[in-house]
Rosetta silent file (secondary structure, phi, psi, omega in degrees, C-alpha in Angstrom):
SEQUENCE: XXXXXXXXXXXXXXXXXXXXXXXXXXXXXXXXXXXXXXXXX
SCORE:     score description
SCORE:     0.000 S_00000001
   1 L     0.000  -60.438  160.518    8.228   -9.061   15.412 S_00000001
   2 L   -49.398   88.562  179.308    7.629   -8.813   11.731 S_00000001
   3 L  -101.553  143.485 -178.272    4.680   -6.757   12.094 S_00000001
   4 L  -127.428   14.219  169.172    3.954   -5.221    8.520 S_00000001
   5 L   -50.215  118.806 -179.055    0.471   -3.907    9.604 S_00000001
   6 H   -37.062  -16.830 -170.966   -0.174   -0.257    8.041 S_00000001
   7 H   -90.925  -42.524  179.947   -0.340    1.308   11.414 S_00000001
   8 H   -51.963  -53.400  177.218    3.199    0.109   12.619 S_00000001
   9 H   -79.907   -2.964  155.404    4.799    1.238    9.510 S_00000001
  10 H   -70.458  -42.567 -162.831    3.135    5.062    9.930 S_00000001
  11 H   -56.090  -31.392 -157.989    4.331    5.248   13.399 S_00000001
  12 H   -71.626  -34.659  179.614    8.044    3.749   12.416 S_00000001
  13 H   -59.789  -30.856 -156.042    7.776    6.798    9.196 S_00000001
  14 H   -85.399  -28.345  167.207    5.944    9.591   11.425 S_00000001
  15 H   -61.442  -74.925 -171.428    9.326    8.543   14.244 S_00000001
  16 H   -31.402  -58.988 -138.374   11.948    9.065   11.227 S_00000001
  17 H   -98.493  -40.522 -155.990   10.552   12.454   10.324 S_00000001
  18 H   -84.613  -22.274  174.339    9.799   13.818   13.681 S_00000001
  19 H   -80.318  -21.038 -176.441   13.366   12.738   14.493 S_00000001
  20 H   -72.296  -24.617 -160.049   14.785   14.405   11.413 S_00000001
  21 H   -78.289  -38.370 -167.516   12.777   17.710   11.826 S_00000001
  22 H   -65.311  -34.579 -155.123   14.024   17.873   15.403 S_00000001
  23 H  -102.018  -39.578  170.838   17.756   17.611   14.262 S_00000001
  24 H   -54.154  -41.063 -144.763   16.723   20.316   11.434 S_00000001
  25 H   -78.642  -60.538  171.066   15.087   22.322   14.242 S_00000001
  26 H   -43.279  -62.682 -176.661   18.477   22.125   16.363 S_00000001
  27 H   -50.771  -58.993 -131.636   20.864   23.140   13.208 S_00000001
  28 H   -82.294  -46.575  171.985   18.463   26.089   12.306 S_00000001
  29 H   -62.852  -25.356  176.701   18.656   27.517   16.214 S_00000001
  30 H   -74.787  -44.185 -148.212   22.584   26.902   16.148 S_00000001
  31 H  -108.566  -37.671  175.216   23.064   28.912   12.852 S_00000001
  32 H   -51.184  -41.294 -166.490   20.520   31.893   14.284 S_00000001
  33 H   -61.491  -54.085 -179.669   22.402   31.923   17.555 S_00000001
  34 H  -100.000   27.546  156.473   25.683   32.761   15.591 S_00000001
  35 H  -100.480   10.179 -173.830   24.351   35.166   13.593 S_00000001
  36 H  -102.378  -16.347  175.899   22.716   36.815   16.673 S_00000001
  37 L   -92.250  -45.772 -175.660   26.443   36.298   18.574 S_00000001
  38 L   -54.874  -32.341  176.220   27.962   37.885   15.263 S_00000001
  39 L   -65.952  -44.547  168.407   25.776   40.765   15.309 S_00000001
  40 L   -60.328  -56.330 -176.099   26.566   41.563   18.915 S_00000001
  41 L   -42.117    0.000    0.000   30.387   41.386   18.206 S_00000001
């Protein structure tokens, strides 16, 4: 369970990031959408 092996802690860093960029990726399409709904208006 401890595994401290170099490969385990890239995958647990390269998960963290790929989850943050995804939640970046989501805000950034949310803030286009309502300047692309504002624009319509």
């Amino acid at each position: 369970m401890g595994d401290k092996s170099p490969k385990s802690n890239q995958k647990k860093s390269t998960q963290k990031q790929s989850k943050v960029s995804s939640a970046d990726q989501k805000k950034k399409q949310a803030a286009v959408a309502k300047q692309a709904a504002g624009k319509k208006k």
